[in-house]
C-alpha positions as CSV (number, residue, x, y, z in Angstrom):
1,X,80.0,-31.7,30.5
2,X,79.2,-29.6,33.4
3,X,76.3,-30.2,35.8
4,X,73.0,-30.8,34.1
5,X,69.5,-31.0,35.3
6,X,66.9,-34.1,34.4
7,X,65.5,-32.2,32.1
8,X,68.9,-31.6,30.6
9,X,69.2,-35.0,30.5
10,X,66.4,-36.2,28.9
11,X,67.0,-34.1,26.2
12,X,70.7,-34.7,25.9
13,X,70.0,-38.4,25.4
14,X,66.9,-37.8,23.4
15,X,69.2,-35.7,20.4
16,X,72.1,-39.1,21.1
17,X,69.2,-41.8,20.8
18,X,67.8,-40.2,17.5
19,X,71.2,-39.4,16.3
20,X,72.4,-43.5,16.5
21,X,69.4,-44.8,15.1
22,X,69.5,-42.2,12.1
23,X,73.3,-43.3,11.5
24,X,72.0,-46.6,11.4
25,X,69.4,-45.8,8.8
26,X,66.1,-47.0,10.6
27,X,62.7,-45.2,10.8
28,X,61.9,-44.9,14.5
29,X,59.0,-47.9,14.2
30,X,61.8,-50.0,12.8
31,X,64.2,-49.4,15.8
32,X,61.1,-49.5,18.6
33,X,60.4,-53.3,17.0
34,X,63.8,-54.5,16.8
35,X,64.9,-53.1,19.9
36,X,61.2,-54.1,21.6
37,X,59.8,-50.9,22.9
38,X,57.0,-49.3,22.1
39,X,57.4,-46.8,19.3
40,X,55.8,-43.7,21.0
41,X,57.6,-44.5,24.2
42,X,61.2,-44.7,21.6
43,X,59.5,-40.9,20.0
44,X,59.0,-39.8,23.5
45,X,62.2,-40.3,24.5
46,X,64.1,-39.1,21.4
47,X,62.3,-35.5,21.8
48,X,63.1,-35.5,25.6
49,X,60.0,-35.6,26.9
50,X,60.2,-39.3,28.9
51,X,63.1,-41.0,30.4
52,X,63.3,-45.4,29.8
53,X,63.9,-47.7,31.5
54,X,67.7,-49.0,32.2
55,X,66.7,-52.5,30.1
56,X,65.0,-50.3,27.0
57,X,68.2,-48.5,27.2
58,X,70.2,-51.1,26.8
59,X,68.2,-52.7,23.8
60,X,68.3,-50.0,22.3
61,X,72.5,-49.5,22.7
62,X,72.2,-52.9,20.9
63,X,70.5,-52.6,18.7
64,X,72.3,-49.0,17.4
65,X,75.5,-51.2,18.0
66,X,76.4,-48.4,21.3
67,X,77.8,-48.9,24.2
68,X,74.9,-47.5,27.0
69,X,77.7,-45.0,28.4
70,X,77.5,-43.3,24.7
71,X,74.1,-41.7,25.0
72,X,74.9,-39.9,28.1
73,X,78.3,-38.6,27.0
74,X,80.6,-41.4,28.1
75,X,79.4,-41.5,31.5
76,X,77.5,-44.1,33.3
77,X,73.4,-44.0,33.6
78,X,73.0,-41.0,35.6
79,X,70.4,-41.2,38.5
80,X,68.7,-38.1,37.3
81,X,67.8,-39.8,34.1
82,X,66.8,-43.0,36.1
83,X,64.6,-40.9,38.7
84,X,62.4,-39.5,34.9
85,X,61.7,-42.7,34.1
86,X,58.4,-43.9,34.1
87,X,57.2,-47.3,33.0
């Protein structure tokens, strides 16, 4: 994937995040409980509008049964997507 801007990003990983926890058949309240996040912060993030945090990533990759690399394409956590998080 060519060079993408945080925005990019965000949204990129917001279309992968709702995409694995559809394939694994939960409503988004479900996933933000079992995966312990907030639920607006998990809605946020699936419509691109808020980066998490590294650790909510990777609660969420387990819980969707995902590697972390998935959501951004393969590659490892990109800083831009770090830099939009906010806690």
């Amino acid at each position: 994937m060519g060079k993408r801007t945080a925005s990019d990003l965000l949204k990129f990983v917001g279309e992968r995040l709702m995409s694995a926890r559809v394939q694994c058949g939960l409503a988004l309240e479900e996933a933000a409980e079992e995966a312990g996040i907030d639920d607006e912060r998990l809605a946020a993030a699936e419509a691109g509008t808020l980066g998490l945090q590294e650790d909510e990533l990777e609660d969420l990759a387990e819980t969707y049964s995902q590697p972390l690399e998935w959501f951004f394409g393969g590659e490892s956590t990109p800083l831009p997507y770090l830099l939009g998080a906010s806690t």
